[in-house]
NUFI-754377 format. One line per 10 residues: number of its first residue (from 1); their letters; for each residue x negated, y negated, z negated of C-alpha. Coordinates in steps of 0.001 Angstrom, whole numbers, plus 500000, padded with zeros to 6 digits. Example, Ala and Ser with C-alpha at 12.3 -4.5 7.8 and 13.67 -1.06 7.14 Angstrom:
residues 2
1 = as = 487700/504500/492200; 486330/501060/492860
//
This chain:
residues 96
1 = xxxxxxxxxx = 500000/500000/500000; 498046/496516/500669; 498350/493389/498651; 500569/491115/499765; 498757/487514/500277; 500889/484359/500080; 499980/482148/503403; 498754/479521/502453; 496457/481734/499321; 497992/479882/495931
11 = xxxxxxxxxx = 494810/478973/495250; 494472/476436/497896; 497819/474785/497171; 497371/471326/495800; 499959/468450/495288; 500753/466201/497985; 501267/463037/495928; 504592/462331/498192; 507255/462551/495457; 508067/459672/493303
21 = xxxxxxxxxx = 510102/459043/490363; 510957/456349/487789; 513470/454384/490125; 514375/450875/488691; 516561/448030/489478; 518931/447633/491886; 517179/449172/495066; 516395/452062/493190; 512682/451377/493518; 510215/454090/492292
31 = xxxxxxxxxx = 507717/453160/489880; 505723/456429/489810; 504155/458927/492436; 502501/461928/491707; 498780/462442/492348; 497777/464311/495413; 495120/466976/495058; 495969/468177/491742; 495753/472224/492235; 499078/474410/491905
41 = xxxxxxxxxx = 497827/475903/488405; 497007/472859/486678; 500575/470659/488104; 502575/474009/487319; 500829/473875/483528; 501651/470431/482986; 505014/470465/484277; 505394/473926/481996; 504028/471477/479421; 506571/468210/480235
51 = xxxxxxxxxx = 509511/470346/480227; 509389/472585/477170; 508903/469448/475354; 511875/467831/476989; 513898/471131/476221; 512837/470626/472392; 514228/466900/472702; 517244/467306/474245; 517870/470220/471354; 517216/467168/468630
61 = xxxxxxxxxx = 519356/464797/470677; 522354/466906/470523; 521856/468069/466849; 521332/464507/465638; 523722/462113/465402; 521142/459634/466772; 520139/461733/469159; 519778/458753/472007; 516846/458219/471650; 515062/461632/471996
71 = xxxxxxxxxx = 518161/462138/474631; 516114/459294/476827; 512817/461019/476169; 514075/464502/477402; 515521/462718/480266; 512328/461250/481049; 510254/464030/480872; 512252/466135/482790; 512198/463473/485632; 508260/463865/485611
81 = xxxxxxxxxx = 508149/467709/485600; 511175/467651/488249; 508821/465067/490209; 505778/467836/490217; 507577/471053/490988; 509217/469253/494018; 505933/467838/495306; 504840/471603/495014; 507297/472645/496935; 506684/470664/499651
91 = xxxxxx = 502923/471461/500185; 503915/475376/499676; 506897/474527/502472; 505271/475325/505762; 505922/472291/508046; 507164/470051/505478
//
Protein backbone atom coordinates (compact mmCIF):
# COMPACT_ATOMS: atom_id res chain seq x y z
CA UNK A 1 0.00 0.00 0.00
CA UNK A 2 1.95 3.48 -0.67
CA UNK A 3 1.65 6.61 1.35
CA UNK A 4 -0.57 8.89 0.24
CA UNK A 5 1.24 12.49 -0.28
CA UNK A 6 -0.89 15.64 -0.08
CA UNK A 7 0.02 17.85 -3.40
CA UNK A 8 1.25 20.48 -2.45
CA UNK A 9 3.54 18.27 0.68
CA UNK A 10 2.01 20.12 4.07
CA UNK A 11 5.19 21.03 4.75
CA UNK A 12 5.53 23.56 2.10
CA UNK A 13 2.18 25.21 2.83
CA UNK A 14 2.63 28.67 4.20
CA UNK A 15 0.04 31.55 4.71
CA UNK A 16 -0.75 33.80 2.01
CA UNK A 17 -1.27 36.96 4.07
CA UNK A 18 -4.59 37.67 1.81
CA UNK A 19 -7.26 37.45 4.54
CA UNK A 20 -8.07 40.33 6.70
CA UNK A 21 -10.10 40.96 9.64
CA UNK A 22 -10.96 43.65 12.21
CA UNK A 23 -13.47 45.62 9.87
CA UNK A 24 -14.38 49.13 11.31
CA UNK A 25 -16.56 51.97 10.52
CA UNK A 26 -18.93 52.37 8.11
CA UNK A 27 -17.18 50.83 4.93
CA UNK A 28 -16.40 47.94 6.81
CA UNK A 29 -12.68 48.62 6.48
CA UNK A 30 -10.22 45.91 7.71
CA UNK A 31 -7.72 46.84 10.12
CA UNK A 32 -5.72 43.57 10.19
CA UNK A 33 -4.16 41.07 7.56
CA UNK A 34 -2.50 38.07 8.29
CA UNK A 35 1.22 37.56 7.65
CA UNK A 36 2.22 35.69 4.59
CA UNK A 37 4.88 33.02 4.94
CA UNK A 38 4.03 31.82 8.26
CA UNK A 39 4.25 27.78 7.77
CA UNK A 40 0.92 25.59 8.10
CA UNK A 41 2.17 24.10 11.60
CA UNK A 42 2.99 27.14 13.32
CA UNK A 43 -0.58 29.34 11.90
CA UNK A 44 -2.57 25.99 12.68
CA UNK A 45 -0.83 26.12 16.47
CA UNK A 46 -1.65 29.57 17.01
CA UNK A 47 -5.01 29.53 15.72
CA UNK A 48 -5.39 26.07 18.00
CA UNK A 49 -4.03 28.52 20.58
CA UNK A 50 -6.57 31.79 19.76
CA UNK A 51 -9.51 29.65 19.77
CA UNK A 52 -9.39 27.42 22.83
CA UNK A 53 -8.90 30.55 24.65
CA UNK A 54 -11.88 32.17 23.01
CA UNK A 55 -13.90 28.87 23.78
CA UNK A 56 -12.84 29.37 27.61
CA UNK A 57 -14.23 33.10 27.30
CA UNK A 58 -17.24 32.69 25.76
CA UNK A 59 -17.87 29.78 28.65
CA UNK A 60 -17.22 32.83 31.37
CA UNK A 61 -19.36 35.20 29.32
CA UNK A 62 -22.35 33.09 29.48
CA UNK A 63 -21.86 31.93 33.15
CA UNK A 64 -21.33 35.49 34.36
CA UNK A 65 -23.72 37.89 34.60
CA UNK A 66 -21.14 40.37 33.23
CA UNK A 67 -20.14 38.27 30.84
CA UNK A 68 -19.78 41.25 27.99
CA UNK A 69 -16.85 41.78 28.35
CA UNK A 70 -15.06 38.37 28.00
CA UNK A 71 -18.16 37.86 25.37
CA UNK A 72 -16.11 40.71 23.17
CA UNK A 73 -12.82 38.98 23.83
CA UNK A 74 -14.07 35.50 22.60
CA UNK A 75 -15.52 37.28 19.73
CA UNK A 76 -12.33 38.75 18.95
CA UNK A 77 -10.25 35.97 19.13
CA UNK A 78 -12.25 33.86 17.21
CA UNK A 79 -12.20 36.53 14.37
CA UNK A 80 -8.26 36.14 14.39
CA UNK A 81 -8.15 32.29 14.40
CA UNK A 82 -11.17 32.35 11.75
CA UNK A 83 -8.82 34.93 9.79
CA UNK A 84 -5.78 32.16 9.78
CA UNK A 85 -7.58 28.95 9.01
CA UNK A 86 -9.22 30.75 5.98
CA UNK A 87 -5.93 32.16 4.69
CA UNK A 88 -4.84 28.40 4.99
CA UNK A 89 -7.30 27.36 3.07
CA UNK A 90 -6.68 29.34 0.35
CA UNK A 91 -2.92 28.54 -0.18
CA UNK A 92 -3.92 24.62 0.32
CA UNK A 93 -6.90 25.47 -2.47
CA UNK A 94 -5.27 24.68 -5.76
CA UNK A 95 -5.92 27.71 -8.05
CA UNK A 96 -7.16 29.95 -5.48
Amino acid sequence: MSKIVPDPPLSSITTLGVVTFGDYGENQKPLFRVNSGMPIEQALEHASTLLFYSKKLAMEAAMDVRGEQYAWAAHYLCEMGKAVVDDLTQAMTPGS
